[in-house]
KEVO-566657 format. One record per residue (C-alpha): x, y, z. Coordinates in pm, 1 decimal, decimal comma. Each point is the difference from the previous one (the first is absolute). Example, Ala and Ser with C-alpha at 12.3 -4.5 7.8 and 13.67 -1.06 7.14 Angstrom:
BEGIN
<<1230,0; -450,0; 780,0>> <<137,0; 344,0; -66,0>> 
//
This chain:
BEGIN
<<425,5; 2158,4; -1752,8>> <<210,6; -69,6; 308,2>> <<-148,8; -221,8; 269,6>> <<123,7; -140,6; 305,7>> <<-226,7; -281,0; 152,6>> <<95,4; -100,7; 383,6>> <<-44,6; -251,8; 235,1>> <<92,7; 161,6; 356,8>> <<-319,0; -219,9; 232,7>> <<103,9; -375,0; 47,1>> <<303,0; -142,6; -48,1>> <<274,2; -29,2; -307,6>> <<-24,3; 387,1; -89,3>> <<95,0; 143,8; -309,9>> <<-14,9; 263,7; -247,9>> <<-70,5; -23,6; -388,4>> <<34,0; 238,7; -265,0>> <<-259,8; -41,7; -321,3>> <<114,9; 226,3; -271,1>> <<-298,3; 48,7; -257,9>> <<-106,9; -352,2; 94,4>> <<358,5; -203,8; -15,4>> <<165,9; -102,0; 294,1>> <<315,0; 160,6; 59,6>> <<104,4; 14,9; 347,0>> <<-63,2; -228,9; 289,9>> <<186,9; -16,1; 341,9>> <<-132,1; -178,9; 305,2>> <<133,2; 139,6; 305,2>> <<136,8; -282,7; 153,2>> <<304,0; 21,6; -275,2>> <<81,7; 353,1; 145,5>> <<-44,0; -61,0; 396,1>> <<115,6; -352,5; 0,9>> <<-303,5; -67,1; 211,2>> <<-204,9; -330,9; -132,4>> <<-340,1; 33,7; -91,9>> <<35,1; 373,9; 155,6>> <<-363,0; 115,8; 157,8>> <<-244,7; 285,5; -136,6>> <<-189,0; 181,9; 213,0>> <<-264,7; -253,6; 143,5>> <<221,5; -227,4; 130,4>> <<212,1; 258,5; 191,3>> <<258,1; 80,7; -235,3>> <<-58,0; 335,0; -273,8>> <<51,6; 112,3; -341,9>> <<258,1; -114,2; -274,4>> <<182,8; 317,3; 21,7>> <<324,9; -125,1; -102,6>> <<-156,5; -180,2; -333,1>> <<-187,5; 306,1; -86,4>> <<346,2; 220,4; 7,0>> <<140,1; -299,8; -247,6>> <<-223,4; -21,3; -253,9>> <<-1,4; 424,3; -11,9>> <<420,1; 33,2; -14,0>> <<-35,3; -326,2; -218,1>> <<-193,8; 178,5; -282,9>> <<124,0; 378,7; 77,2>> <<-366,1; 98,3; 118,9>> <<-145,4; 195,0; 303,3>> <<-294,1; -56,7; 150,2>> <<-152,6; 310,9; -190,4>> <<28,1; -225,2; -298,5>> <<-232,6; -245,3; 123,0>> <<-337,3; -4,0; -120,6>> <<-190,2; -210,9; 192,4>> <<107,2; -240,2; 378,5>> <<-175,7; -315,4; -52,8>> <<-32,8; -183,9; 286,9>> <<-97,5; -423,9; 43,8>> <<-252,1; 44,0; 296,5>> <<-318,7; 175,2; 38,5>> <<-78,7; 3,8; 374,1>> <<-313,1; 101,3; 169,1>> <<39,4; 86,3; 398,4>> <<-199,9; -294,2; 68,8>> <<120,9; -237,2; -263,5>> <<355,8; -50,2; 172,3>> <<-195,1; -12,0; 382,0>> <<-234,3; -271,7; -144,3>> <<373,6; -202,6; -138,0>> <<122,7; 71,6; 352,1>> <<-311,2; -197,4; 166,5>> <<77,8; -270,3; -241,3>> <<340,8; -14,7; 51,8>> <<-52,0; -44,5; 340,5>> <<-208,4; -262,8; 14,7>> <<231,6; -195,1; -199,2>> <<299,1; 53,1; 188,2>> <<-225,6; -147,6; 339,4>> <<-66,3; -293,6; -206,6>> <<344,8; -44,7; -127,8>> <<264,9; 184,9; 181,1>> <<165,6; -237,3; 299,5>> <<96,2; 321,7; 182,2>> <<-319,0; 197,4; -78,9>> <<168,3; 371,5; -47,8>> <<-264,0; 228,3; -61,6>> <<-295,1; 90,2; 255,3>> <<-256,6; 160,7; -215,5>> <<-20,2; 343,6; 127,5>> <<383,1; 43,5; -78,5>> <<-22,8; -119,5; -328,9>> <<-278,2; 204,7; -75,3>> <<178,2; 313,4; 158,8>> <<346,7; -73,2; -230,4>> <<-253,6; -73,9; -327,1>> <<-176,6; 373,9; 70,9>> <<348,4; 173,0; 92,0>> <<183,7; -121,4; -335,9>> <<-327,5; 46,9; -212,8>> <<8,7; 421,4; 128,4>> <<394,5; -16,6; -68,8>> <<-17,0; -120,7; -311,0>> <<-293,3; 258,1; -87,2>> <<189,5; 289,3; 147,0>> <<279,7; -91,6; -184,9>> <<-94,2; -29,6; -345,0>> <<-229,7; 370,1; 48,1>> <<290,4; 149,4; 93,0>> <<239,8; -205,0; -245,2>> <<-204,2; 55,5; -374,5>> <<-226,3; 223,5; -141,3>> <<-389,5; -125,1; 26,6>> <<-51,1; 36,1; -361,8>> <<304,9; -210,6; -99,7>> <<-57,6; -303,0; 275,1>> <<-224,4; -308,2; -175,6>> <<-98,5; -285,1; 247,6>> <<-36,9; -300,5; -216,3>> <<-166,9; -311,0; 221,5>> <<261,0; -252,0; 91,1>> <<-147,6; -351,4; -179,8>> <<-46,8; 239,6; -290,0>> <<355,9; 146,5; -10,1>> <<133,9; -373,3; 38,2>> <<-214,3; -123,6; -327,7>> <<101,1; 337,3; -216,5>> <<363,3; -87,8; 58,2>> <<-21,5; -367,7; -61,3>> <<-237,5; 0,5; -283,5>> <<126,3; 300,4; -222,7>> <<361,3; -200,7; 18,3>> <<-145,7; -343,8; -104,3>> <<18,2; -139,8; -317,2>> <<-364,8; 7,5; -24,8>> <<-253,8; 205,0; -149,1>> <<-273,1; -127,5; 174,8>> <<20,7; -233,8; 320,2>> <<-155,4; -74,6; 382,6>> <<223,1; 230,6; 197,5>> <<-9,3; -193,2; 404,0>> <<114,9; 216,6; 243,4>> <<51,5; -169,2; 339,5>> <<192,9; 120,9; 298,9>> <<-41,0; -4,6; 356,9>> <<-236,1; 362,4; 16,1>> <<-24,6; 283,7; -249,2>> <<-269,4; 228,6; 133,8>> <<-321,6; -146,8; 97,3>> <<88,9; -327,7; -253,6>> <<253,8; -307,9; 21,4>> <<-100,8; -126,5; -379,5>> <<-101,7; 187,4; -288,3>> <<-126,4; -134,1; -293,6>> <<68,1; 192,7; -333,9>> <<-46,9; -2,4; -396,5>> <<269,5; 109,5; -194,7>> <<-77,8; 71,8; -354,3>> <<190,5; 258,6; -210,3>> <<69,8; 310,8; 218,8>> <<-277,5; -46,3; 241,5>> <<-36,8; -188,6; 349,0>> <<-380,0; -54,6; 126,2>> <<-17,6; -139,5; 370,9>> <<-178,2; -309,3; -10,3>> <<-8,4; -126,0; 334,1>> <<172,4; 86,8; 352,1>> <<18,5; -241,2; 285,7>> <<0,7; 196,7; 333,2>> <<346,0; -54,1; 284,6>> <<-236,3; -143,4; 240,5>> <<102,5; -368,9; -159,4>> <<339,7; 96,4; -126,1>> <<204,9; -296,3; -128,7>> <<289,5; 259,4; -56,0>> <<3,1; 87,9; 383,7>> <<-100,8; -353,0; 72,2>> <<324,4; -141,3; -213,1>> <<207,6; 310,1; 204,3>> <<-110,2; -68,4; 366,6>> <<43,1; -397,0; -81,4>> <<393,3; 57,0; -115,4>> <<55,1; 230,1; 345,2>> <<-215,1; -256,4; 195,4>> <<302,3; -207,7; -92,9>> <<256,9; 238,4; 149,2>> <<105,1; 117,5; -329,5>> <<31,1; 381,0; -45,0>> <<-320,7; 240,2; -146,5>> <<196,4; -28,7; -386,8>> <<56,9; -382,8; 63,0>> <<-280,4; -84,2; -188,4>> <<280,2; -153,6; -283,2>> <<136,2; -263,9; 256,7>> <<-348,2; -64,0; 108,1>> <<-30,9; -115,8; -337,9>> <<285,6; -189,6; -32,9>> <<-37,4; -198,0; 340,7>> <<-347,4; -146,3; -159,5>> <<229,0; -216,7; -245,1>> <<93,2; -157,5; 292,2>> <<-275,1; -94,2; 174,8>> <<-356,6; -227,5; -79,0>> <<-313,8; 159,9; -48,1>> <<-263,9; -96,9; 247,8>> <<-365,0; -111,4; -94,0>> <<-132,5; 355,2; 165,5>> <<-158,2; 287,6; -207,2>> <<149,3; 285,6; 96,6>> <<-189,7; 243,1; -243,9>> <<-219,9; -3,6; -317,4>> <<-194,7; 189,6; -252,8>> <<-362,0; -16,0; -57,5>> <<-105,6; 47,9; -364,7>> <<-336,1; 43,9; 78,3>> <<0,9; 301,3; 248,3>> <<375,1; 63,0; -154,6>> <<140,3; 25,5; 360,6>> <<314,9; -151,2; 194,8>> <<-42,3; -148,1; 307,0>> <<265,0; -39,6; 257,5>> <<-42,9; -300,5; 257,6>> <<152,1; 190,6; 285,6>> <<-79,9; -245,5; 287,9>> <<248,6; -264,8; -209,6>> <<302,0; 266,9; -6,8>> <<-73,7; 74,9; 306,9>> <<92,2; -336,6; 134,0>> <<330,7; 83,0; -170,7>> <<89,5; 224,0; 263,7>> <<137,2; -250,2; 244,5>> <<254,1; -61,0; -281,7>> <<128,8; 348,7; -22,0>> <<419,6; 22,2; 3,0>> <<242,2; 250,6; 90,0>> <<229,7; 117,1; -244,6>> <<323,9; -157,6; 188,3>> <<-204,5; -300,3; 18,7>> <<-3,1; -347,0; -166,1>> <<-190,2; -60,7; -295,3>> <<-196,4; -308,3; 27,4>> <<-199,0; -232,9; -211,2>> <<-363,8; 151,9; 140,6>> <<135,7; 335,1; -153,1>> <<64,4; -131,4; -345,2>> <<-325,7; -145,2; -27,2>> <<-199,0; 318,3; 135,0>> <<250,5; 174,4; -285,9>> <<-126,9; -282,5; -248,8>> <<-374,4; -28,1; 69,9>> <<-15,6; 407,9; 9,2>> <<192,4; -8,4; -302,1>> <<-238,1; -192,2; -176,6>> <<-351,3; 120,5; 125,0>> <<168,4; 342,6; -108,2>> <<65,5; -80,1; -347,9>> <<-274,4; -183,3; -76,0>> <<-252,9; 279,7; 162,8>> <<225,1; 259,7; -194,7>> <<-49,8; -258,5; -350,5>> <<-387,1; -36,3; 53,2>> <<-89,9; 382,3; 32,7>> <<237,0; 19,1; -338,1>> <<-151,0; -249,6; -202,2>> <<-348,8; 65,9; 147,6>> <<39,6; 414,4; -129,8>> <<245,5; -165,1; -353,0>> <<-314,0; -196,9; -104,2>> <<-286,4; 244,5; 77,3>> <<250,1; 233,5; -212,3>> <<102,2; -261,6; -276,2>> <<367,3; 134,9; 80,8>> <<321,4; -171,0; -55,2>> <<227,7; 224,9; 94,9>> <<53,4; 93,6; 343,3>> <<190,8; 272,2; 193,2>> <<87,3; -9,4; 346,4>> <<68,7; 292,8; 254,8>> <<79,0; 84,1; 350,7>> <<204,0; -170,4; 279,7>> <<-178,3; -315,4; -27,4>> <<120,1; -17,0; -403,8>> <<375,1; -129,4; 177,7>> <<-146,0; -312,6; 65,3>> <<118,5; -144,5; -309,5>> <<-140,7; -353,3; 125,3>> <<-331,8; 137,9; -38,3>> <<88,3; 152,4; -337,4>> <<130,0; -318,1; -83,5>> <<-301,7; -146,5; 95,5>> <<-232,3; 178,7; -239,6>> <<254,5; -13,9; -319,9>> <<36,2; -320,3; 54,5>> <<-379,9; -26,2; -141,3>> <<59,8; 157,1; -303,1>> <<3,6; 350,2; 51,8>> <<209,7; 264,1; -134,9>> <<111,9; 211,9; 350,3>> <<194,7; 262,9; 18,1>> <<156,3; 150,9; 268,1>> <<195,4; 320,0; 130,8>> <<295,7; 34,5; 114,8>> <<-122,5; 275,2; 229,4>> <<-308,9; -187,7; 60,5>> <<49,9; 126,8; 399,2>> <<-118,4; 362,6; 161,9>> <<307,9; 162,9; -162,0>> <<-179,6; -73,7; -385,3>> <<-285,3; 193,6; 108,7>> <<232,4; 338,0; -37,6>> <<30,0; -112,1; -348,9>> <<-386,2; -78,7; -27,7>> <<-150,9; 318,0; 124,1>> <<262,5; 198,5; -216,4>> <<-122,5; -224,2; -325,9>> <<-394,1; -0,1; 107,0>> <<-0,6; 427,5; 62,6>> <<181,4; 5,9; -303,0>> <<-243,4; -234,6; -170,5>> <<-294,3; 229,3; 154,0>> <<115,9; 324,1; -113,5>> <<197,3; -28,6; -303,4>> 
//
């Protein structure tokens, strides 16, 4: 059984090919176009043509050969309109320059949503296209490559569909959702719009991370996780204040912005740590997975196997894995 699972929505996309459940092909576009982090569809870029056409003259197949198109997002017409609100009023919390008025980023969020829909009809047969949710596609590829036969698969990004967090049980060849935290406290768009409130670029999140070993953490809590009611809570009114502290990318960096790198740093990880051990204990797990764009913080993974547990994670633990996860998890499903 031939199938190709696809990420062609956010950003990094990529094709896989899953041949009677092994992995044997897997190109992200960006190696082909020479364009970083190339766009999908939502974010006004289209569909990893070029990878598709590699992995098919790569192993001698058409796309008649194909069984099933698996792809790493399962989008509702309201799902990526209710992201778009959200997005928005992040960026007029943190963005210094404020680019988005709402009606025009709901107008580009509908117009790429009936692209994308239009294309993929017209693109693959109905009964050969599989939409596998996007937290779950991230968890199938990370979990069915660990080491482990059972373990708490975290997957944490900035926004899959309706969910920043989900909570899962891995144990043998089955993943049960145990919790979801919804993107209207996102600590993965938090962590994002923090690194460009600092002038560095939308994939800068990596020297965000490295400024905070330069700076002191202040006394402020930025964000934390309630056990009881198993919620986050973001303090916007004290990252607000940050704002008057926002840089330009040809600008200096100062000592205020390696502390506001530090003390995010920190109320990020140890947020992050608390929902893990909170969800390890309940679970009496040890070992832990971690997926989604969030899992490249390796401070934060640091963080939690630094108290004793066994973590694994990807090396595709970013949007392009969840090609490879929705080819494993429809293979999984219908095998």
């Amino acid at each position: 059984m031939n199938i190709i699972g696809i990420n062609d929505y956010s950003h990094d996309i990529a094709v896989t090919l899953v041949c009677n459940g092994k992995i044997v092909n897997a190109v992200e576009q960006e190696r082909l176009s020479g364009k970083k982090h190339e766009k999908g569809f939502m974010e006004g870029g289209g569909f990893p043509e070029q990878a598709l056409r590699e992995i098919l003259k790569n192993n001698k197949l058409k796309e008649k050969d194909i069984d099933f198109f698996a792809f790493g997002w399962k989008i509702t017409k309201e799902q990526p309109m209710h992201n778009a609100i959200e997005q928005f009023k992040n960026y007029k919390l943190f963005d210094p320059k404020d680019r988005w008025s709402e009606r025009k980023l709901k107008e580009r969020t509908l117009a790429n949503y009936k692209k994308r829909s239009r294309f993929i009809e017209r693109r693959f047969p109905a009964h050969k296209t599989i939409h596998v949710p996007h937290h779950l596609a991230h968890a199938a590829g990370a979990y069915r490559c660990s080491p482990f036969k059972n373990a708490l698969v975290m997957v944490i990004d900035g926004a899959g569909e309706e969910e920043w967090l989900t909570v899962f049980l891995g144990n043998g060849n089955t993943l049960t959702k145990i919790k979801t935290f919804p993107i209207e406290n996102s600590l993965g768009n938090l962590y994002a719009y923090m690194t460009q409130l600092l002038g560095f670029s939308d994939s800068g999140e990596g020297k965000f991370m490295g400024l905070a070993a330069y700076g002191s953490v202040h006394k402020e809590s930025l964000c934390s996780f309630d056990s009881r009611t198993e919620s986050v809570k973001i303090r916007y009114n004290i990252i607000q204040s940050y704002k008057k502290h926002a840089r330009l990318p040809y600008e200096e960096i100062r000592k205020v912005h390696k502390d506001i790198a530090a003390t995010t740093q920190h109320n990020f990880q140890e947020t992050i740590f608390s929902i893990v051990k909170h969800y390890a204990k309940i679970h009496a797990q040890k070992n832990v997975v971690m997926a989604g764009g969030v899992a490249l913080n390796c401070l934060t993974n640091g963080r939690i196997k630094q108290e004793g547990y066994n973590v694994y994670v990807p090396n595709f633990m970013g949007d392009a894995g969840v090609s490879l996860g929705a080819a494993l998890e429809t293979f999984s499903n219908i095998k």
